[in-house]
PDB file of N, CA, C and O in Angstrom:
ATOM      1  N   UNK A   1      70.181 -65.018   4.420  1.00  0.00           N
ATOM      2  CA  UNK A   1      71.455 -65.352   3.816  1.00  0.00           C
ATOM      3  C   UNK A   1      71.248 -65.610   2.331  1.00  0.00           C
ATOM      4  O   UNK A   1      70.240 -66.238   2.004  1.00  0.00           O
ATOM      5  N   UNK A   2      71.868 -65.304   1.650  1.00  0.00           N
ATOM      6  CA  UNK A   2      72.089 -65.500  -0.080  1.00  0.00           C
ATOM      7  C   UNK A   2      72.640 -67.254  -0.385  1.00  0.00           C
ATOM      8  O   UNK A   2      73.800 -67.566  -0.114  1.00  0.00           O
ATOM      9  N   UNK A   3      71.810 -68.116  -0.873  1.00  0.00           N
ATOM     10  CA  UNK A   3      71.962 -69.086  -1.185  1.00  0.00           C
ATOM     11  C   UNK A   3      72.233 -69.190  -2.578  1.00  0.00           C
ATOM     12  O   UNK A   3      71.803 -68.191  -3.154  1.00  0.00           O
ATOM     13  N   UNK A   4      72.915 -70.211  -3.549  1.00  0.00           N
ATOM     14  CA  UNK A   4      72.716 -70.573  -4.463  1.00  0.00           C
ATOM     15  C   UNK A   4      72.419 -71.579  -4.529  1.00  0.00           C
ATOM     16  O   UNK A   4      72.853 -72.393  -3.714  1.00  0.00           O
ATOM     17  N   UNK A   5      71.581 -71.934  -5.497  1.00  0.00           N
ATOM     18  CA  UNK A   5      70.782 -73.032  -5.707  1.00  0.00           C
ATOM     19  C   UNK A   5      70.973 -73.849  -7.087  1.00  0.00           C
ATOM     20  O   UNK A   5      70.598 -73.293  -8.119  1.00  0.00           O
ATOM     21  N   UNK A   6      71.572 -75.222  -7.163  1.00  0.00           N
ATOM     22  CA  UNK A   6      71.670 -75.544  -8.674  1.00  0.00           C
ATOM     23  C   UNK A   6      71.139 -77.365  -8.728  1.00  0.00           C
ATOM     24  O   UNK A   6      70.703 -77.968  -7.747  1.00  0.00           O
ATOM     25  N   UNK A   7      71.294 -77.871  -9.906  1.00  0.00           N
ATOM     26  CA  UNK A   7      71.346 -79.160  -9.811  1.00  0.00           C
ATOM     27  C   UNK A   7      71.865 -79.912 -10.549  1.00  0.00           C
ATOM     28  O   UNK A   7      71.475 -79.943 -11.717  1.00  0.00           O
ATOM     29  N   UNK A   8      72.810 -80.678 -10.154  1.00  0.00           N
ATOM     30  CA  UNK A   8      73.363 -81.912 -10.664  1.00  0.00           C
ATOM     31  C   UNK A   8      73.217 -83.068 -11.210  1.00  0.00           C
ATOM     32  O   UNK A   8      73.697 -83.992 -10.553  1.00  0.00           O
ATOM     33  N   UNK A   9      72.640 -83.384 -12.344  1.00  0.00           N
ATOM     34  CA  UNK A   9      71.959 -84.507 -12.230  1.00  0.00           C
ATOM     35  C   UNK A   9      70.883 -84.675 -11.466  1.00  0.00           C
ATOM     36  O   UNK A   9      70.088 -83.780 -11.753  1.00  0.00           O
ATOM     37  N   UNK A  10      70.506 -85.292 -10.732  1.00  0.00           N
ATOM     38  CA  UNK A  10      69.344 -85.956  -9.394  1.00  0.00           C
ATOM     39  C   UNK A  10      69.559 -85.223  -8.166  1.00  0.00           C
ATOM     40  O   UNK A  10      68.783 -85.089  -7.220  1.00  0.00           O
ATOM     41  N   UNK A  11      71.213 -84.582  -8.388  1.00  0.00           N
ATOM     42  CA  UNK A  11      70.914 -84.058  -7.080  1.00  0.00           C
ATOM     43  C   UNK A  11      71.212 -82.423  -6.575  1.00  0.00           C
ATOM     44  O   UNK A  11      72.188 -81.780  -6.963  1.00  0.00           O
ATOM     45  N   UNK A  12      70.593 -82.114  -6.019  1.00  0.00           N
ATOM     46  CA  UNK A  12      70.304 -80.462  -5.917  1.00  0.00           C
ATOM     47  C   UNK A  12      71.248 -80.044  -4.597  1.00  0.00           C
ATOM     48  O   UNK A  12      71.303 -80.684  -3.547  1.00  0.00           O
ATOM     49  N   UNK A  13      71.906 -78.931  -4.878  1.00  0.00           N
ATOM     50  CA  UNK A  13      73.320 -78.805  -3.893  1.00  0.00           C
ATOM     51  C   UNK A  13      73.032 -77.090  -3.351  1.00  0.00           C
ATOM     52  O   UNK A  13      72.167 -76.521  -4.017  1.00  0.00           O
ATOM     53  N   UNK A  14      73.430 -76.571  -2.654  1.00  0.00           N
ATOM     54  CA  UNK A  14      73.669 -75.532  -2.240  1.00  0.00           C
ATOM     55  C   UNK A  14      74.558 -74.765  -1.701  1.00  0.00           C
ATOM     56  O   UNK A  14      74.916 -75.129  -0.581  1.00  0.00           O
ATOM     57  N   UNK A  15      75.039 -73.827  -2.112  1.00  0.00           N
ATOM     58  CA  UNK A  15      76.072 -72.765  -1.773  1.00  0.00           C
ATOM     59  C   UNK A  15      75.347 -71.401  -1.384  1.00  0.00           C
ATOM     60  O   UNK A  15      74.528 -70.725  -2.005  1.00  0.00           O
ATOM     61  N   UNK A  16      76.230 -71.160   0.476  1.00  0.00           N
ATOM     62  CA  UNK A  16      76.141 -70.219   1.169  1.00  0.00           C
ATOM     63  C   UNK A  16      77.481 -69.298   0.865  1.00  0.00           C
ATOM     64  O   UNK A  16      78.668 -69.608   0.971  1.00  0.00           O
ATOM     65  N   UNK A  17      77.001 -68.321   0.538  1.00  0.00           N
ATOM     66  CA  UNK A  17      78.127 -67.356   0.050  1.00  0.00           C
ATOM     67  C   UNK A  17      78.676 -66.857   1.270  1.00  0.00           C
ATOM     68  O   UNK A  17      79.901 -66.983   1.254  1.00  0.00           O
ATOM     69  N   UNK A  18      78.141 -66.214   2.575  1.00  0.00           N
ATOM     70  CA  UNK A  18      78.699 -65.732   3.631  1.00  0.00           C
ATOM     71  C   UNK A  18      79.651 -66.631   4.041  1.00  0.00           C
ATOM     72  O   UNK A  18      80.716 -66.130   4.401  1.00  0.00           O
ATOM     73  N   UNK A  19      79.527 -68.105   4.093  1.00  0.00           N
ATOM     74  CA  UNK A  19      80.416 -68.989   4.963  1.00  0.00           C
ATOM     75  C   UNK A  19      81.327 -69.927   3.857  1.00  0.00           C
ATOM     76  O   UNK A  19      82.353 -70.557   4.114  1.00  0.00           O
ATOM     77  N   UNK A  20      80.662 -69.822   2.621  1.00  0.00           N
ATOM     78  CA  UNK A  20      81.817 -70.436   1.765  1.00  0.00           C
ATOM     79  C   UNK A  20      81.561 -72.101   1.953  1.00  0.00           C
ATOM     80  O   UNK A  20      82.307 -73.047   2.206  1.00  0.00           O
ATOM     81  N   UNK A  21      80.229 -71.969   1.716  1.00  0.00           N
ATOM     82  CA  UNK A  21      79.708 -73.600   2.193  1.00  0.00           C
ATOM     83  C   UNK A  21      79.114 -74.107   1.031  1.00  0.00           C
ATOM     84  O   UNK A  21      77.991 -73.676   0.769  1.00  0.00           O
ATOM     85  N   UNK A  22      79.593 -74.884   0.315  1.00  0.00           N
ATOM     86  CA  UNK A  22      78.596 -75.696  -0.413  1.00  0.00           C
ATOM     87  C   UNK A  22      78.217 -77.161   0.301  1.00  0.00           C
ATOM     88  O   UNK A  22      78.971 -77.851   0.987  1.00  0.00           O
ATOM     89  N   UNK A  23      77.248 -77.351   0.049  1.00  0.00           N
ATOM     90  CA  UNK A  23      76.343 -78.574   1.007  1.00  0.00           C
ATOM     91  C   UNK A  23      75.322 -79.412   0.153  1.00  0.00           C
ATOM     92  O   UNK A  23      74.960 -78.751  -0.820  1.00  0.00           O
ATOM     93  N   UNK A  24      74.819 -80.493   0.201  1.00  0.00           N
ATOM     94  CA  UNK A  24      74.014 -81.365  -0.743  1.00  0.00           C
ATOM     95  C   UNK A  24      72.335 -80.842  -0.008  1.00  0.00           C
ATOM     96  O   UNK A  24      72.138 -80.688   1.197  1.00  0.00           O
ATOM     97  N   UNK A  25      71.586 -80.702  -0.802  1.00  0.00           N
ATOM     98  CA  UNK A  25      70.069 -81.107  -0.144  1.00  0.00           C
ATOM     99  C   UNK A  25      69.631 -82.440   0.246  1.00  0.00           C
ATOM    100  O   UNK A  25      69.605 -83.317  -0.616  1.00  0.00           O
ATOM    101  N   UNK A  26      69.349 -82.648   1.218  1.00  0.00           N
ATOM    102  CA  UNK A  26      69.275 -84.115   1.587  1.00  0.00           C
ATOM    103  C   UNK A  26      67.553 -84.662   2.239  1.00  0.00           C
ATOM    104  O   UNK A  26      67.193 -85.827   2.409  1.00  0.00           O
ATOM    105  N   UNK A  27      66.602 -83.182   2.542  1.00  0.00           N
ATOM    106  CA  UNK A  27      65.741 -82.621   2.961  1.00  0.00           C
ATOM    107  C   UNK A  27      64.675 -81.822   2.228  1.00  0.00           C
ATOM    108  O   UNK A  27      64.858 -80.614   2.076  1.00  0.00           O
ATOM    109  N   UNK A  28      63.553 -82.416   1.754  1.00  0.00           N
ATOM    110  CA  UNK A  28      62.823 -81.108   1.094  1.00  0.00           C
ATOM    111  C   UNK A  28      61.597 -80.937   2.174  1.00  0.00           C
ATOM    112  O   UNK A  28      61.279 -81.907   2.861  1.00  0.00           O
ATOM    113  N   UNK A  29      61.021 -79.872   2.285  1.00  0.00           N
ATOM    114  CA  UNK A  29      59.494 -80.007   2.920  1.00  0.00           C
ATOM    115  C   UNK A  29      58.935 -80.400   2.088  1.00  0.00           C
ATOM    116  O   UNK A  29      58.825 -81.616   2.250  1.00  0.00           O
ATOM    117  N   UNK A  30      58.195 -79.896   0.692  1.00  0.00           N
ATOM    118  CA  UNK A  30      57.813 -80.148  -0.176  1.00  0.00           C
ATOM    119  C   UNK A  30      58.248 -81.203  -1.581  1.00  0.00           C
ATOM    120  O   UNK A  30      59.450 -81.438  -1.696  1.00  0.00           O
ATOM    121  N   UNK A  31      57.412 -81.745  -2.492  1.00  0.00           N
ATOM    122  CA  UNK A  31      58.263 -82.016  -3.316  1.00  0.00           C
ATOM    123  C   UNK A  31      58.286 -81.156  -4.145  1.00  0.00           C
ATOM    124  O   UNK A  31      58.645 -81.669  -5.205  1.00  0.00           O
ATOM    125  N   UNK A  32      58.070 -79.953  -4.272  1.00  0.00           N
ATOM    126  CA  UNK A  32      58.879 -79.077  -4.964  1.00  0.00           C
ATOM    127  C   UNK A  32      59.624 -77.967  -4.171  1.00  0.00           C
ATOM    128  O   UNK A  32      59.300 -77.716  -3.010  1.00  0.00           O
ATOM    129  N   UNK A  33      60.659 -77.281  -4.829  1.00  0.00           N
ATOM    130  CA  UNK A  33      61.137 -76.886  -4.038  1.00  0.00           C
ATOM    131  C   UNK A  33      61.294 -75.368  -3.146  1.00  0.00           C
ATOM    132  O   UNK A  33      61.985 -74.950  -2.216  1.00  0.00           O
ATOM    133  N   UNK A  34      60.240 -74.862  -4.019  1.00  0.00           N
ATOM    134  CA  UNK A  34      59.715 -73.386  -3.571  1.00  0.00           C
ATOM    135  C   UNK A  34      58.810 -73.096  -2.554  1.00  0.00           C
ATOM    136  O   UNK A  34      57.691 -73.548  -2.796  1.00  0.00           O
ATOM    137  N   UNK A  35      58.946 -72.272  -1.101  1.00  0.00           N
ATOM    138  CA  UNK A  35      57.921 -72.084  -0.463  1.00  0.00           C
ATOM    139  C   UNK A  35      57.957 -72.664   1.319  1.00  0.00           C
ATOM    140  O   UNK A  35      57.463 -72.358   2.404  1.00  0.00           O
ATOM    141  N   UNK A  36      58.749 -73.521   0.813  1.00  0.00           N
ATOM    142  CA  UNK A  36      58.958 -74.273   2.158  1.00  0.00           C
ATOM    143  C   UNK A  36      60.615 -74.338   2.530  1.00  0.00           C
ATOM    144  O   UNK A  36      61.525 -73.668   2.043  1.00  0.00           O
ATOM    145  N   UNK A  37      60.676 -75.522   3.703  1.00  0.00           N
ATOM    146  CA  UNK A  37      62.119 -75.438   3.892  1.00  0.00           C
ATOM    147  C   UNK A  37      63.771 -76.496   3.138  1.00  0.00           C
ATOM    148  O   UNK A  37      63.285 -77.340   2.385  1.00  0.00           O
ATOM    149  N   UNK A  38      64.599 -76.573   3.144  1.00  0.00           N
ATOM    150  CA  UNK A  38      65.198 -77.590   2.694  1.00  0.00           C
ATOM    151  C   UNK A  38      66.229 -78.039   4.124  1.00  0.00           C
ATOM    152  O   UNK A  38      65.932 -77.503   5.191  1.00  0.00           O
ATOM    153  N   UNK A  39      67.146 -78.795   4.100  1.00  0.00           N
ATOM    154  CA  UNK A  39      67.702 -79.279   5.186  1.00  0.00           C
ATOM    155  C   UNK A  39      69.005 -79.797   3.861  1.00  0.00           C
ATOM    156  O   UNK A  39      68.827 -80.407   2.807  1.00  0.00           O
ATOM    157  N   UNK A  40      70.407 -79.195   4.539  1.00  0.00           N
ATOM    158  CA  UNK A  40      71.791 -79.473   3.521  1.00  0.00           C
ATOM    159  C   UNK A  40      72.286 -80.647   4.608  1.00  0.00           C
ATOM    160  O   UNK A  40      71.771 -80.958   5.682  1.00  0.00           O
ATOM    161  N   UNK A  41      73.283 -81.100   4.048  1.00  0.00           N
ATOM    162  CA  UNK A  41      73.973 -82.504   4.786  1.00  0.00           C
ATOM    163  C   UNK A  41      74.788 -81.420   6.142  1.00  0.00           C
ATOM    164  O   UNK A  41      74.926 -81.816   7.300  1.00  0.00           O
ATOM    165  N   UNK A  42      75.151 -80.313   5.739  1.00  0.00           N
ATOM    166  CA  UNK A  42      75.541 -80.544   7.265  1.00  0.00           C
ATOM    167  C   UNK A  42      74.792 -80.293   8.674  1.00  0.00           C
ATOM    168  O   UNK A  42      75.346 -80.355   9.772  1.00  0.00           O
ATOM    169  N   UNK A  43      73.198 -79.947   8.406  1.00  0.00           N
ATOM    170  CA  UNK A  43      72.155 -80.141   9.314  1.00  0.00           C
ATOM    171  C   UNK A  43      71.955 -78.664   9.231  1.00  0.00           C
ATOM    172  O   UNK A  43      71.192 -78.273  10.114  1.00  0.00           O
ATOM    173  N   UNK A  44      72.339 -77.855   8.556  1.00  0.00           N
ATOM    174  CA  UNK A  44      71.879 -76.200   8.671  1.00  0.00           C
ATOM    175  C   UNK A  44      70.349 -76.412   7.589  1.00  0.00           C
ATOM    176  O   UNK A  44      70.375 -76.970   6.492  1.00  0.00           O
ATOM    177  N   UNK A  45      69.186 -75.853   8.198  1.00  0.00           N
ATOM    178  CA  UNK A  45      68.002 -75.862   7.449  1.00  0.00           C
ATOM    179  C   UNK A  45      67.345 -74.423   6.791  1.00  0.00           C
ATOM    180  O   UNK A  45      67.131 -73.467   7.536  1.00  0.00           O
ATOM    181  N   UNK A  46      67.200 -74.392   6.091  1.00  0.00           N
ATOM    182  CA  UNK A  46      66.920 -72.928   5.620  1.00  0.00           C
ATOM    183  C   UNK A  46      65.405 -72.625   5.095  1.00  0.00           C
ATOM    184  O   UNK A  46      64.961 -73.547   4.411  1.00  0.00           O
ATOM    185  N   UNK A  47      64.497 -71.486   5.282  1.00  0.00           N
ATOM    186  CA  UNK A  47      63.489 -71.627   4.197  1.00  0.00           C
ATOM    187  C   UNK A  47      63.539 -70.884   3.067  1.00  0.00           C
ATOM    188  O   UNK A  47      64.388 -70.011   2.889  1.00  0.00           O
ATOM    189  N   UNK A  48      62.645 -71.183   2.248  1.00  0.00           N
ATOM    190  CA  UNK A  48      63.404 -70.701   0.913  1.00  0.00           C
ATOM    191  C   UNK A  48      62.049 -69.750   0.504  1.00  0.00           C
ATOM    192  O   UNK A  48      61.139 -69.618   1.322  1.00  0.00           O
ATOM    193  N   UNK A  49      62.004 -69.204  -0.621  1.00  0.00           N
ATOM    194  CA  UNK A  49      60.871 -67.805  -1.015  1.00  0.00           C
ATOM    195  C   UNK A  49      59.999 -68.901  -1.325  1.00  0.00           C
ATOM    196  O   UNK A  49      60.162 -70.107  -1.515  1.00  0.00           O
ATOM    197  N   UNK A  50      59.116 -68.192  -1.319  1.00  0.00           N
ATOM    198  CA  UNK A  50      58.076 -68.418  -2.719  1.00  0.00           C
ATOM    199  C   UNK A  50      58.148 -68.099  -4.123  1.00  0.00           C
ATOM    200  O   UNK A  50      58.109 -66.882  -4.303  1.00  0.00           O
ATOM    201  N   UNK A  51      58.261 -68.940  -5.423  1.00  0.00           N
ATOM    202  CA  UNK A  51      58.625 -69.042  -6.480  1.00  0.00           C
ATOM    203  C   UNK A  51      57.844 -69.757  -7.191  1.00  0.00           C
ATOM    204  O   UNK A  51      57.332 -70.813  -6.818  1.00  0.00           O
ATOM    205  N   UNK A  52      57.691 -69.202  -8.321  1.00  0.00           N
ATOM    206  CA  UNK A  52      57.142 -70.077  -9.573  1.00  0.00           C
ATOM    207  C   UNK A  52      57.192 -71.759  -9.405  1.00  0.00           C
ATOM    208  O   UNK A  52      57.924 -72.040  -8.456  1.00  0.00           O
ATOM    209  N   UNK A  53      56.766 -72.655  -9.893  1.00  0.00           N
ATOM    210  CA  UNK A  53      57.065 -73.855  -9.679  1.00  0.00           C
ATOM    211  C   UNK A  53      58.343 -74.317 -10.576  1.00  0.00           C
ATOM    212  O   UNK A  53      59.252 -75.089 -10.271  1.00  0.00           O
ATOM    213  N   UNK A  54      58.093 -73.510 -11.924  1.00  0.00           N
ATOM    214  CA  UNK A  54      59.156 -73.549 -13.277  1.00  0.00           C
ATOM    215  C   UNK A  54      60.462 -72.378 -13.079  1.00  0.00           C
ATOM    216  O   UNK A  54      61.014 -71.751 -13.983  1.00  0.00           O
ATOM    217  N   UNK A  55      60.697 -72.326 -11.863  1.00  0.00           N
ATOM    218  CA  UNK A  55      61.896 -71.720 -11.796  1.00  0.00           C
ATOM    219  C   UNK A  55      63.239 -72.271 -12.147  1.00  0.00           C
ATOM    220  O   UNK A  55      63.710 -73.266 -11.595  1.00  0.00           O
ATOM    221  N   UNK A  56      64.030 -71.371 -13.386  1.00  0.00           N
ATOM    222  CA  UNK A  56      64.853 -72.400 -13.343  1.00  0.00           C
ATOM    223  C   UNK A  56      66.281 -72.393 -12.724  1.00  0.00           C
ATOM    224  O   UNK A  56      66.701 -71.305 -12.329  1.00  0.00           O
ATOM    225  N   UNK A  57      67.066 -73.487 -12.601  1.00  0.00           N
ATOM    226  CA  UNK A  57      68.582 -73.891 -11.749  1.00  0.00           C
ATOM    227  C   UNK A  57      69.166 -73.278 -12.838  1.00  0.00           C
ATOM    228  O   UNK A  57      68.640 -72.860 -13.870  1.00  0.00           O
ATOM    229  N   UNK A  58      70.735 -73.273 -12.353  1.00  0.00           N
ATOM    230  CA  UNK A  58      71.297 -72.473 -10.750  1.00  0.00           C
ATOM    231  C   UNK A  58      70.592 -71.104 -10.745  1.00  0.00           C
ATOM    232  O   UNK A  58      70.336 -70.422 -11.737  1.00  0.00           O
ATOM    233  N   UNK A  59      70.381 -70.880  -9.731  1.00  0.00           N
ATOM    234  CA  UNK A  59      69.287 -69.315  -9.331  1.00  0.00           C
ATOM    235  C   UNK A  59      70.106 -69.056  -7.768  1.00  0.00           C
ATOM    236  O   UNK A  59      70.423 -70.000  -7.044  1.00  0.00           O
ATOM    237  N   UNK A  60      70.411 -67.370  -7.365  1.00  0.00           N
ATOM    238  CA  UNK A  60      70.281 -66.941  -5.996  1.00  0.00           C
ATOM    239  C   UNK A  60      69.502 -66.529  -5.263  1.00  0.00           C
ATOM    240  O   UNK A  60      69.337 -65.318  -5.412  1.00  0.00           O
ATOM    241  N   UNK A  61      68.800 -67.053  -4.361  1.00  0.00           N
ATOM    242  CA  UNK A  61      67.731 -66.442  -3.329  1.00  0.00           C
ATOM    243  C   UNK A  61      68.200 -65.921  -2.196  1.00  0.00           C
ATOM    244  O   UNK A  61      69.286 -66.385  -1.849  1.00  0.00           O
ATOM    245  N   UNK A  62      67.651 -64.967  -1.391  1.00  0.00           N
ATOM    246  CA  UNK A  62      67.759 -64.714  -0.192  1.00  0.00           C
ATOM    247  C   UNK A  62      66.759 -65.857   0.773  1.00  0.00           C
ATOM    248  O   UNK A  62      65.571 -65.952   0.462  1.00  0.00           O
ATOM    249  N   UNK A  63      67.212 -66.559   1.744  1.00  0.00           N
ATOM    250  CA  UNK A  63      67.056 -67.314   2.294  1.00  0.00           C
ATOM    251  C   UNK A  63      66.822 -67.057   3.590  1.00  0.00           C
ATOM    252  O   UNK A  63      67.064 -65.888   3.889  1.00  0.00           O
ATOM    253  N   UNK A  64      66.242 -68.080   4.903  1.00  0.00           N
ATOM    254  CA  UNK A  64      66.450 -67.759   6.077  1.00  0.00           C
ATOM    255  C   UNK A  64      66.861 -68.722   7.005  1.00  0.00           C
ATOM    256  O   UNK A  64      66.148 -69.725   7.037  1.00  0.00           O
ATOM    257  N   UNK A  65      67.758 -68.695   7.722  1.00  0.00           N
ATOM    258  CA  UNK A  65      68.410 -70.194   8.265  1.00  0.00           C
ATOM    259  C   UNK A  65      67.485 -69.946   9.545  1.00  0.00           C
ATOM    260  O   UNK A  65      67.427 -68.903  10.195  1.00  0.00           O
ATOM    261  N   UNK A  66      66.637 -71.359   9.812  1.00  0.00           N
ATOM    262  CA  UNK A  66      65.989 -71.680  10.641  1.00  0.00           C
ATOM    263  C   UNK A  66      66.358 -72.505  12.054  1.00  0.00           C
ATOM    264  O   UNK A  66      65.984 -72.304  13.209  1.00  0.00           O
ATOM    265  N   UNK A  67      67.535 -73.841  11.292  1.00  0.00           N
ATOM    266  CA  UNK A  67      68.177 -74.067  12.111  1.00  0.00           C
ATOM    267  C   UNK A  67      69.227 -74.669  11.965  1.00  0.00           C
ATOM    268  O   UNK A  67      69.515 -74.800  10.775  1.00  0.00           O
ATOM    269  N   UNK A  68      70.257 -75.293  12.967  1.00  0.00           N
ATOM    270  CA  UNK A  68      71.311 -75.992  12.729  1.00  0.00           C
ATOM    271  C   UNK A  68      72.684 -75.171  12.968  1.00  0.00           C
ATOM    272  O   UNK A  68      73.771 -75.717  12.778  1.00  0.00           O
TER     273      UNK A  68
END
């Protein structure tokens, strides 16, 4: 799925374009945020690519919803 990815201040949000969802990150695997998975407030978890560490916000990735 095509995510967008941005950040707000402190806090990093996400928009699913297929469903018209924007959602908060509330979940990182890592503390950064490339490589592993994230988890949005409404419990859908996704993993995300592998990326530079200095990638910068708002960016679109192709994503993979794991669960929720």
């Amino acid at each position: 799925m095509k995510l967008m990815l941005r950040r707000s201040g402190e806090d990093l949000s996400a928009y699913v374009a297929k469903t018209d969802l924007e959602a908060r990150v509330v979940e990182t695997q890592h503390p950064g945020l490339w490589g592993g998975w994230i988890k949005l407030s409404n419990g859908w978890v996704f993993e995300l690519p592998e990326m530079d560490p200095g990638t910068r916000l708002p960016i679109s990735v192709e994503a993979r919803r794991i669960e929720g």
